[in-house]
C-alpha positions in Angstrom: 73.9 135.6 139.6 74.9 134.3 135.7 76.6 136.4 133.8 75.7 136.6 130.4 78.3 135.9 127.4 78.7 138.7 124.9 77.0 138.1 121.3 79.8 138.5 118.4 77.1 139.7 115.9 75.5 142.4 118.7 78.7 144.7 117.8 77.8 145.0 114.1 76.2 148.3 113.0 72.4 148.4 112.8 71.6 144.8 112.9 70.2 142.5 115.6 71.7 139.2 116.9 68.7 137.5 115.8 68.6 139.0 111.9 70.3 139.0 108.9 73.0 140.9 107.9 73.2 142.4 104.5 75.2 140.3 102.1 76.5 142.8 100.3 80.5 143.1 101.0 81.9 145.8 103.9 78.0 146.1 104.7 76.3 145.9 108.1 73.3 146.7 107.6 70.2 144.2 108.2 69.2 142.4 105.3 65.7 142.5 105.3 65.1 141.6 101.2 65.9 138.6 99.8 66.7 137.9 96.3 67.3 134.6 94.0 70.5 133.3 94.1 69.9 132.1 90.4 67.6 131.1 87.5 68.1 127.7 88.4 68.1 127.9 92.2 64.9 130.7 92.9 64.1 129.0 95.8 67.7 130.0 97.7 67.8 133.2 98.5 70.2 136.1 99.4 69.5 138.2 101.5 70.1 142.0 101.5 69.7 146.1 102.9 67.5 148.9 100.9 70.2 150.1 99.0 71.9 146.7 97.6 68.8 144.9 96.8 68.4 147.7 94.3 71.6 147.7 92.8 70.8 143.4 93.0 67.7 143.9 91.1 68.7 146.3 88.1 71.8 144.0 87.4 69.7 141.2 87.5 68.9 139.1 84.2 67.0 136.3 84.6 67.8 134.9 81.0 71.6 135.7 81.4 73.5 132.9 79.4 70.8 132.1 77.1 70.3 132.3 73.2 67.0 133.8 71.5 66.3 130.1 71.0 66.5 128.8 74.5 64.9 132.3 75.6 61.5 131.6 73.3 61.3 127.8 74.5 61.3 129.2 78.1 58.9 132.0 77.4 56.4 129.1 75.6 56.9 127.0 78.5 55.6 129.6 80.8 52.7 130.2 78.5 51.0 126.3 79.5 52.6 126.5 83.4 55.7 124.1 81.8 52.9 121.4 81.3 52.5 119.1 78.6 49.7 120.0 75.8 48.2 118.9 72.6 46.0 119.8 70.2 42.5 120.0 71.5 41.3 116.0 70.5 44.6 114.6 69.8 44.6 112.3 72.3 41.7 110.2 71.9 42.5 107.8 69.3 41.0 110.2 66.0 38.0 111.0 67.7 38.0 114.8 69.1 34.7 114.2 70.8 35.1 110.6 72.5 35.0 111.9 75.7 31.4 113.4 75.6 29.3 111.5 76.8 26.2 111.6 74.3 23.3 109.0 75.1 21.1 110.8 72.8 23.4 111.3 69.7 22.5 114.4 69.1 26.6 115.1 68.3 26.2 112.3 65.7 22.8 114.8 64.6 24.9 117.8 64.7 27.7 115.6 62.5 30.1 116.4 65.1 33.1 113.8 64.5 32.2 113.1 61.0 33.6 116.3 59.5 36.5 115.6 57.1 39.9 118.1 58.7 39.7 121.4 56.8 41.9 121.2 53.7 44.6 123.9 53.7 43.7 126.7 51.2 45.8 129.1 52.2 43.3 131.5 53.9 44.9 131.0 57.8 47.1 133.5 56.9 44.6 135.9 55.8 44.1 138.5 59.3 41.0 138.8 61.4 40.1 142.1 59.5 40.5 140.5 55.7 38.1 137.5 56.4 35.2 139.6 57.7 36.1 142.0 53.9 35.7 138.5 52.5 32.5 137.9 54.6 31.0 141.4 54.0 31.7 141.0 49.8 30.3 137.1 50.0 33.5 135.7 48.7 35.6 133.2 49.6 39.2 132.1 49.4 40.9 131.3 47.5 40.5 134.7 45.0 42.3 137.3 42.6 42.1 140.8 42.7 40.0 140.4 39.4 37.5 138.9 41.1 37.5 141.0 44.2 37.0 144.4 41.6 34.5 142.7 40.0 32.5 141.7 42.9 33.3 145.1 44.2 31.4 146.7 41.3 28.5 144.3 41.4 27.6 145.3 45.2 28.3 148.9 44.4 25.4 148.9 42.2 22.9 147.3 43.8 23.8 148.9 47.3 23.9 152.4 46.2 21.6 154.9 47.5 20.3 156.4 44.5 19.7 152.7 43.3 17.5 152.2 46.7 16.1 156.0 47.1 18.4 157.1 49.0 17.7 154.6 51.9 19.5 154.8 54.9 20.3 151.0 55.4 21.8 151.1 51.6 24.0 154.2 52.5 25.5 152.3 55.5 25.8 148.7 53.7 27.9 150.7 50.9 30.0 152.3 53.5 30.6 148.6 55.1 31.1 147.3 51.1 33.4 150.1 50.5 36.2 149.6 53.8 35.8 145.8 52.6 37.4 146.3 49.2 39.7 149.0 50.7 40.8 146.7 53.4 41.5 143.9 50.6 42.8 145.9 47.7 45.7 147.1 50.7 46.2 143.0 51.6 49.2 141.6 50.6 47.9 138.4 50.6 45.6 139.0 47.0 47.8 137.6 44.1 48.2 140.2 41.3 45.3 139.7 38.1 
């Protein structure tokens, strides 16, 4: 009958001959969770018990040894998969809607690829809520604060409910005229008079 040779690992405390032993130093336990060994190397792994794969994770910093510089390129990176982009069209010679294929022209109909770019008139950094103001008082950029008042006072009039009989649908278009002006009287974007 073979005898069998003792294991070396079969004397540590809790773990198996066949499993890992916690990395952790002075411990023996089995180290069931891995962890990264580092940003750049997240497919090596460490492996680790319970207790130090805790301790591991809140001391770990994945952007440890970066600047706020470095840390935002990253962080864009991440938004597109770390893939190359471009601006929607950019890449077809001028022509944002080469690649349709259009055997009827009805883009050429529509005047799609025939519009000039949009000149810059400073209303991109107007928000989401002052362009629907400037929708809701029919105006458009670029404006003073004049002009905004003036407007104001020309929709007040013919909106208001004792100019329509106390309508309903005039009460509720005031209300909507009235949070318009508020909402651009507030914007710093309005030059002064």
């Amino acid at each position: 009958m073979a005898r069998r040779r003792a294991n070396p690992l079969a004397a540590l405390d809790g773990a198996k001959p066949h499993q890992r032993v916690c990395e952790a130093p002075g411990c023996r336990l089995q180290g069931e969770y891995r962890a990264p060994r580092a940003r750049d190397k997240l497919d090596e792994y460490r492996w680790f018990c319970l207790e130090h794969i805790r301790d591991y994770n809140k001391k770990w910093d994945y952007f440890a040894g970066l600047d706020s510089d470095e840390i935002e390129a990253h962080i864009r990176a991440d938004t597109t998969w770390r893939r190359p982009v471009w601006p929607l069209g950019a890449r077809r010679n001028g022509n944002p809607y080469a690649h349709i294929k259009d055997p009827f022209g009805l883009a050429d109909d529509a005047g799609l690829g025939e519009k000039p770019p949009p000149k810059y008139d400073g209303s991109e950094q107007l928000t989401p809520a002052e362009r629907n103001a400037l929708d809701v008082l029919e105006l458009s950029w670029p404006l003073t604060r004049k002009v905004v008042r003036s407007r104001y006072k020309e929709l007040v009039k013919l909106h208001h409910p004792d100019a329509n009989g106390g309508a309903r649908e005039a009460e509720e278009k005031l209300k909507e005229i009235n949070a318009a002006y508020s909402t651009l009287r507030a914007s710093e974007h309005l030059p002064a008079e």
